[in-house]
ROSE-4610 file (N, C-alpha, C; in Angstrom, 1 decimal, always signed):
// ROSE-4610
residu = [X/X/X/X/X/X/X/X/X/X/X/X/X/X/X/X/X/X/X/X/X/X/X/X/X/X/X/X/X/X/X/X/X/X/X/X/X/X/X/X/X/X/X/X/X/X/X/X/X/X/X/X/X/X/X/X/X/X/X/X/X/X/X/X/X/X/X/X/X/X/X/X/X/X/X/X/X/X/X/X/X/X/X/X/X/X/X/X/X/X/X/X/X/X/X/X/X/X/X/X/X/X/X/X/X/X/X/X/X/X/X/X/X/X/X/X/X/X/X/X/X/X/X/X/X/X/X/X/X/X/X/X/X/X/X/X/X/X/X/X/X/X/X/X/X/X/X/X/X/X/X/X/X/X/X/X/X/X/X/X/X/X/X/X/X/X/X/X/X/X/X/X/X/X/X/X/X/X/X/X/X/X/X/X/X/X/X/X/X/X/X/X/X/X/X/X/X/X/X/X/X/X/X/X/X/X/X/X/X/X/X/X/X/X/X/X/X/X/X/X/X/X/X/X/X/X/X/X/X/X/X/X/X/X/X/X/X/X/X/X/X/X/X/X/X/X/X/X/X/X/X/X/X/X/X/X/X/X/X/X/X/X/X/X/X/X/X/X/X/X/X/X/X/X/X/X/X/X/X/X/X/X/X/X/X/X/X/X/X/X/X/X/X/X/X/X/X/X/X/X/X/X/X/X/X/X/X/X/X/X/X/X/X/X/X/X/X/X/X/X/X/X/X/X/X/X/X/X/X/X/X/X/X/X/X/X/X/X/X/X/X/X/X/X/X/X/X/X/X/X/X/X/X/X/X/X/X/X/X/X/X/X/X/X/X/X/X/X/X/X/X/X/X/X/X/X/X/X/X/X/X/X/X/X/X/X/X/X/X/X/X/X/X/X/X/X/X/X/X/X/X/X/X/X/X/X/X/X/X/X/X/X/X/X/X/X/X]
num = [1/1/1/2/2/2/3/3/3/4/4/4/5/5/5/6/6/6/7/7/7/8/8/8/9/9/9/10/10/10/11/11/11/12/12/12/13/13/13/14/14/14/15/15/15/16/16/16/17/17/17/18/18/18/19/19/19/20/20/20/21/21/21/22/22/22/23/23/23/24/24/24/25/25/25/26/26/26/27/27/27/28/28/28/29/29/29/30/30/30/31/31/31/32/32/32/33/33/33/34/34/34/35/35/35/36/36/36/37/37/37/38/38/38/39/39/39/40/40/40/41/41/41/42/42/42/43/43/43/44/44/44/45/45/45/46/46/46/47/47/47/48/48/48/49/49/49/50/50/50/51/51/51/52/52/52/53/53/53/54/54/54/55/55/55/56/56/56/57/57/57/58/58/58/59/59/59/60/60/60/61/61/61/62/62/62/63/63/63/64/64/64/65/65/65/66/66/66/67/67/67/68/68/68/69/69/69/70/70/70/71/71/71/72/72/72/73/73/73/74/74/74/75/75/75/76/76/76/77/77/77/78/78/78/79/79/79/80/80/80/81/81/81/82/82/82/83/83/83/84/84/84/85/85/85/86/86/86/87/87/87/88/88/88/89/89/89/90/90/90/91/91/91/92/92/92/93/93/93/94/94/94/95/95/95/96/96/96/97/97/97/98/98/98/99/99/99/100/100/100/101/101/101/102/102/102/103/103/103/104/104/104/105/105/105/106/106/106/107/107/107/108/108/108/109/109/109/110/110/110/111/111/111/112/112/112/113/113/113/114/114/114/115/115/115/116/116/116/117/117/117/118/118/118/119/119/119/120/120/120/121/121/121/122/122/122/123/123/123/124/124/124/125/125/125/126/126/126/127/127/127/128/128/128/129/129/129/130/130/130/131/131/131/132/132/132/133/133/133/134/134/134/135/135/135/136/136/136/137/137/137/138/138/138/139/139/139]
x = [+4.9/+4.7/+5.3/+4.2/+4.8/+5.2/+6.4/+7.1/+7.4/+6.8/+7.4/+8.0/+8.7/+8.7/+9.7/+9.2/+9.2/+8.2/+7.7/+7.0/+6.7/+4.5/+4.4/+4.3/+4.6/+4.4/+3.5/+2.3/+1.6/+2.5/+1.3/+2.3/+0.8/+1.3/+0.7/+1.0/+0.2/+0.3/+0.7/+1.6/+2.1/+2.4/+1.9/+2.6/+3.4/+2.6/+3.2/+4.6/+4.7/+5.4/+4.7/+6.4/+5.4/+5.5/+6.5/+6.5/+7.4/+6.9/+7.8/+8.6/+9.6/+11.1/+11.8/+11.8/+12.9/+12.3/+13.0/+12.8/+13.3/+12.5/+13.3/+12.8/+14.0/+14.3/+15.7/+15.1/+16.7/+16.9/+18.1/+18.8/+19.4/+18.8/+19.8/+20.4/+20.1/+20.9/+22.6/+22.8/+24.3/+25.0/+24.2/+24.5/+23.5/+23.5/+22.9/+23.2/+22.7/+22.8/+22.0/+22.7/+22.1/+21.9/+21.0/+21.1/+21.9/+22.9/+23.5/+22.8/+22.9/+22.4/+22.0/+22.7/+22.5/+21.0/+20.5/+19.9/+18.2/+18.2/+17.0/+16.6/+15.5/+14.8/+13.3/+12.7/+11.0/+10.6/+9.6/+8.8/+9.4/+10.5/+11.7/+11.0/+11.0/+11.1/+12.2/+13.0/+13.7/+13.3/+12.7/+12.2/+13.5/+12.7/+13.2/+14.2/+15.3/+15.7/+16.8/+16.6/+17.6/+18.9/+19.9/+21.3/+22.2/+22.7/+23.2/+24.7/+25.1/+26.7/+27.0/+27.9/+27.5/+28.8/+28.9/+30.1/+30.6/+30.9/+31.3/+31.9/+32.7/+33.4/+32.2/+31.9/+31.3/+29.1/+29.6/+27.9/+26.9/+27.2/+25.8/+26.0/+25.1/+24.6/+24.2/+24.1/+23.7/+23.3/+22.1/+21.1/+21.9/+21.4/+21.2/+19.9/+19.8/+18.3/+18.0/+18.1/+17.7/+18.8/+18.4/+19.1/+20.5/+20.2/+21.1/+22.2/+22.1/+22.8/+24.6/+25.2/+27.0/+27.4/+27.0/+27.9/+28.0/+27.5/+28.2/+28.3/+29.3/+29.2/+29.1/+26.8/+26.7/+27.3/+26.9/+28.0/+26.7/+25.4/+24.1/+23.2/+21.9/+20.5/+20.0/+19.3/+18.3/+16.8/+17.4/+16.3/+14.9/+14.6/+13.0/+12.7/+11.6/+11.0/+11.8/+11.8/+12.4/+11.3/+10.6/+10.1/+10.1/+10.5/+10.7/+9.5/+9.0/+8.0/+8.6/+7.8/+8.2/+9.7/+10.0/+11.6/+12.0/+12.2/+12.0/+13.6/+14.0/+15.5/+15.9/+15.7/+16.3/+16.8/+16.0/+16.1/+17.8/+18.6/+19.9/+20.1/+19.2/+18.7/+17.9/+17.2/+17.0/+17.7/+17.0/+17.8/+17.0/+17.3/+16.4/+17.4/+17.1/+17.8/+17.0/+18.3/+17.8/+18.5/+18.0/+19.0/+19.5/+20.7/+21.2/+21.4/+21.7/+21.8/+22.7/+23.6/+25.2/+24.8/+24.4/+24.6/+23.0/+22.5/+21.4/+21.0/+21.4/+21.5/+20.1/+18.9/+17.5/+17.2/+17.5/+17.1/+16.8/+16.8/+16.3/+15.6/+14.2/+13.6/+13.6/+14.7/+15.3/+14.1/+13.2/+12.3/+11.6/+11.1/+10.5/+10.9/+11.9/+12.3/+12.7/+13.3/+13.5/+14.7/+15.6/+17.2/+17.4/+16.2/+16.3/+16.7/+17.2/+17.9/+19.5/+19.8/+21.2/+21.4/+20.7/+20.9/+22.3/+22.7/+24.0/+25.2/+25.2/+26.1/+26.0/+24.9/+24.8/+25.0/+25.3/+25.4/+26.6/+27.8/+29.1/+29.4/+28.8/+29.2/+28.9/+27.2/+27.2/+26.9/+28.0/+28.1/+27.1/+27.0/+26.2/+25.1/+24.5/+22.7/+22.5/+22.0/+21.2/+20.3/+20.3/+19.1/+17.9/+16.8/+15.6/+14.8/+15.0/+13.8/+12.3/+11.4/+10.0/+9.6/+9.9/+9.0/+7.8/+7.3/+5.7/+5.2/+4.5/+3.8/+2.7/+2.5/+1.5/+0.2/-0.8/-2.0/-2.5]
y = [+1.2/+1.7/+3.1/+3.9/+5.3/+5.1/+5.9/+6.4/+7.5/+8.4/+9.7/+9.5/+9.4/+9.6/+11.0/+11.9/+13.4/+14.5/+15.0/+15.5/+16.9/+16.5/+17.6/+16.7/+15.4/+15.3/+13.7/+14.1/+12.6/+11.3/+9.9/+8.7/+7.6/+6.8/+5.4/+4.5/+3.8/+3.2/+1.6/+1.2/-0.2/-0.9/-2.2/-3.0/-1.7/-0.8/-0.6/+0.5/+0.5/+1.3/+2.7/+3.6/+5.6/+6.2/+5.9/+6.6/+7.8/+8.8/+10.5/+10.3/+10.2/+10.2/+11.5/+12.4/+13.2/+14.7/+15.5/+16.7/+17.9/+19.1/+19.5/+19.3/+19.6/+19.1/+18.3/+16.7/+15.7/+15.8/+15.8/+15.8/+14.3/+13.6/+11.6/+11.9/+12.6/+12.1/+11.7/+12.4/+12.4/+10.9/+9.9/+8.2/+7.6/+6.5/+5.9/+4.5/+3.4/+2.0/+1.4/-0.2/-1.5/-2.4/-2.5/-3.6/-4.5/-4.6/-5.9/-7.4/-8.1/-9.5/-10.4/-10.2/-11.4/-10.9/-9.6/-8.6/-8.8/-9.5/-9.6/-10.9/-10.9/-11.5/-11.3/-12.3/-12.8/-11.8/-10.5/-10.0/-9.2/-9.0/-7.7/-6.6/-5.8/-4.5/-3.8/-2.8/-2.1/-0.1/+0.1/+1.4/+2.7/+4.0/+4.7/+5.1/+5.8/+6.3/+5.0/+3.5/+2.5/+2.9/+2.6/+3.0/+1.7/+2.4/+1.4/+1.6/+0.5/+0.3/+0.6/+1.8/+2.1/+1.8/+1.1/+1.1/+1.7/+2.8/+3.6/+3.1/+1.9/+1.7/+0.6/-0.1/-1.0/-1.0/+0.8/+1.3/-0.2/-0.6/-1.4/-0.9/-1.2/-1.2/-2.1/-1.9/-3.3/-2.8/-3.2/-2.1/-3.2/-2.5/-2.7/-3.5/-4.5/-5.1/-5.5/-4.6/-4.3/-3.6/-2.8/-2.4/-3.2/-4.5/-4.9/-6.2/-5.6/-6.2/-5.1/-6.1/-5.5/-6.1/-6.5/-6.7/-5.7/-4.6/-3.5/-2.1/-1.0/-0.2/+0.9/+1.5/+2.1/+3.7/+4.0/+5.4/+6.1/+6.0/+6.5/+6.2/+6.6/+6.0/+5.9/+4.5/+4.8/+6.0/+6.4/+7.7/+7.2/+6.5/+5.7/+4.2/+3.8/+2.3/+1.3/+0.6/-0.3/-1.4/-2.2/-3.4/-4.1/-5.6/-6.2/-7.7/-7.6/-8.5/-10.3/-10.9/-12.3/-12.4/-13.2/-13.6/-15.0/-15.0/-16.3/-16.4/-17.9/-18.2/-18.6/-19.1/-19.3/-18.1/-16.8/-15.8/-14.8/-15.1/-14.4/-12.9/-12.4/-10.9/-10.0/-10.8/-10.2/-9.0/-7.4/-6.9/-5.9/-4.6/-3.8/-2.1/-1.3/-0.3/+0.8/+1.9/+2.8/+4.1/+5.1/+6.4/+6.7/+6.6/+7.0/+8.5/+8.6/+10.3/+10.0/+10.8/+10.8/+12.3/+13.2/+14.7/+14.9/+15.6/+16.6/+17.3/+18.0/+19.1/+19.4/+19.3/+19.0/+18.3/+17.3/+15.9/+14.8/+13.9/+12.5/+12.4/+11.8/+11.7/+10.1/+10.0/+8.6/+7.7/+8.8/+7.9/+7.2/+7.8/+6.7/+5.8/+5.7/+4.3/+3.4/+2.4/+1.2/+0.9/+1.9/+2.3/+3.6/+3.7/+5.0/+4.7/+3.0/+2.9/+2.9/+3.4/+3.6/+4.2/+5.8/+7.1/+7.0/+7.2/+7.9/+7.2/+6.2/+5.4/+6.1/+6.1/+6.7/+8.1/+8.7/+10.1/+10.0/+9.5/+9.0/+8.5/+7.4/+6.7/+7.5/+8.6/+9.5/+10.4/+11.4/+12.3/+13.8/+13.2/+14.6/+14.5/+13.6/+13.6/+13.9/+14.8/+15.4/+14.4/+13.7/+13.4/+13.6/+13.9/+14.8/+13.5/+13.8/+13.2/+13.7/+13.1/+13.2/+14.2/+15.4/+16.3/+15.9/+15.6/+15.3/+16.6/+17.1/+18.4/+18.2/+18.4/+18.2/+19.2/+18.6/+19.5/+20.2]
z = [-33.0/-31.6/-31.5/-31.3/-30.6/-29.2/-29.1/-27.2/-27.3/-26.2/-26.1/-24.1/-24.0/-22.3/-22.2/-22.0/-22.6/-21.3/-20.8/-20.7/-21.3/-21.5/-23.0/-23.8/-24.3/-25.6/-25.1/-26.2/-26.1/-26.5/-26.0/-26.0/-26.0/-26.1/-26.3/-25.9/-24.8/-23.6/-23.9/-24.2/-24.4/-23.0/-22.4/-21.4/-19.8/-20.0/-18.7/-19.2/-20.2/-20.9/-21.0/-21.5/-22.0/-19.9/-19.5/-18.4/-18.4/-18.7/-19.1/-17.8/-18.2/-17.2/-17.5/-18.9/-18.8/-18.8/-18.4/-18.2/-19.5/-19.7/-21.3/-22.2/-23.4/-24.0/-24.2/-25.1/-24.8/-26.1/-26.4/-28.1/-27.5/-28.1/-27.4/-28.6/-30.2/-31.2/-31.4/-30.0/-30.4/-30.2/-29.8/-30.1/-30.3/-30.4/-30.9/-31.3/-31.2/-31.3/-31.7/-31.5/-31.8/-30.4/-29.6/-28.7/-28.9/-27.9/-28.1/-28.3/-28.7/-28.9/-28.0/-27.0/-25.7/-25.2/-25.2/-24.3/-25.4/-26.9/-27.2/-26.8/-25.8/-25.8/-25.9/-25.7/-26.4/-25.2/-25.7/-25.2/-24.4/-24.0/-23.1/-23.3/-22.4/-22.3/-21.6/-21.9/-21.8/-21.7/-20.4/-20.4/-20.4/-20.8/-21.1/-19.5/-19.6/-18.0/-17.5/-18.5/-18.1/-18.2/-17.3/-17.7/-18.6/-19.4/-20.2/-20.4/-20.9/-21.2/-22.8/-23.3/-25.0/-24.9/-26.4/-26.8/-28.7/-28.4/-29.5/-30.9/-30.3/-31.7/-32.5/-31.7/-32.3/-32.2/-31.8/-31.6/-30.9/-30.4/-29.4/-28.1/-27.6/-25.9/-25.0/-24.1/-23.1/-21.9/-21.5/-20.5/-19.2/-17.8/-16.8/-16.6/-16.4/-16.0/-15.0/-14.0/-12.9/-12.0/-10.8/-9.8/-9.3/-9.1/-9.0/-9.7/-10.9/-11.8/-12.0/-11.5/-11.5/-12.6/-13.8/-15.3/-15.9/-15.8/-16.9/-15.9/-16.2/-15.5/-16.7/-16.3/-17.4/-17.6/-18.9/-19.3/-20.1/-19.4/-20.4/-20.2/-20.7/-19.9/-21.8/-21.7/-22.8/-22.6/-24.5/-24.7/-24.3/-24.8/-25.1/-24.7/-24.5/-24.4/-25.4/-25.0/-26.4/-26.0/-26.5/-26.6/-27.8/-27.2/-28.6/-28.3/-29.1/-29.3/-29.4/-30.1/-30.4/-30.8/-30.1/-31.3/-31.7/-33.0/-33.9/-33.4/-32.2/-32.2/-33.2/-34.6/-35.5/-36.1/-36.3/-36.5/-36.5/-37.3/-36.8/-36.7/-37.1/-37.9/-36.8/-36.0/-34.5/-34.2/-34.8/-33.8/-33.3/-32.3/-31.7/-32.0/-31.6/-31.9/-30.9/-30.5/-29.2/-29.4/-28.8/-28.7/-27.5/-27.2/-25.7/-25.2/-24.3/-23.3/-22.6/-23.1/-22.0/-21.3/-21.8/-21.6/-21.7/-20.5/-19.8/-18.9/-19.0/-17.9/-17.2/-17.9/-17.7/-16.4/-16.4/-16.1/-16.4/-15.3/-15.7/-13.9/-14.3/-13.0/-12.3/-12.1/-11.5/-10.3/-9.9/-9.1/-10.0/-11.2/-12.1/-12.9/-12.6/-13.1/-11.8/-12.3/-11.5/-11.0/-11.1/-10.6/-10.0/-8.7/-7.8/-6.7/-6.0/-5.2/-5.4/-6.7/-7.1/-7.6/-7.3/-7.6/-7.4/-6.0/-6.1/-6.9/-7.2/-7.8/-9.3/-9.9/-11.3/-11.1/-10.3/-10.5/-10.7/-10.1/-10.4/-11.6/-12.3/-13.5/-14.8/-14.6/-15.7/-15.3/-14.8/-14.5/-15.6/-16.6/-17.8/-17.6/-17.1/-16.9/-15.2/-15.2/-14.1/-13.2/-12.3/-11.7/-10.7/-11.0/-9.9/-9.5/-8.5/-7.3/-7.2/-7.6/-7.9/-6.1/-6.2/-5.5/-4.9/-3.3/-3.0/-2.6/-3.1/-2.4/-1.9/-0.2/+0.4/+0.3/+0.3/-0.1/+1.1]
């Protein structure tokens, strides 16, 4: 599966997935993870712009899944789509993997995702990512 949610760079339209959320250029390299465990499930999607909970020493993450979910207080947004297909529960080996963004001065365009009624809260928790409000320009 290609993702670019990027704008400028082509993508490939999976489930509703590939919605260019970020502004720039993003360097997410500087973390990086393993989905936490509890968070793969059968068929999940996880879009790009989610804020997530990283944890450094032991590199996994744990998305926000939805606006109003108060179990993690995130420190990041995932770089890209993540979708995970079938999952065999016997399977112990299950795993998914992401690139996060603590730091962008660019942007992140928070109306397109699905946590733009908690803008302001995330401007507080990750303070290094920028967030822009989708501009209407009347014709």
């Amino acid at each position: 599966m290609k993702s670019f949610n990027a704008y400028g760079q082509s993508s490939e339209k999976l489930f509703g997935a590939n919605v260019p959320v970020w502004c720039g250029v993003v360097r997410p390299i500087q973390f990086g993870g393993t989905l936490d465990a509890a968070y793969i499930k059968d068929r999940a999607i996880y879009r790009a712009g989610t804020p997530v909970l990283y944890d450094e020493m032991t590199r996994t993450f744990k998305p926000m899944e939805n606006a109003e979910d108060a179990t993690i207080t995130p420190n990041g947004y995932l770089y890209n789509d993540i979708y995970i297909d079938a999952v065999a529960e016997t399977d112990v080996n299950n795993a998914a993997t992401g690139a996060i963004v603590m730091n962008h001065p660019d942007g992140l365009m928070i109306d397109r995702t699905e946590f733009a009624s908690i803008a302001d809260t995330l401007k507080t928790q990750i303070p290094g990512v920028r967030l822009i409000r989708d501009i209407v320009i009347a014709e």
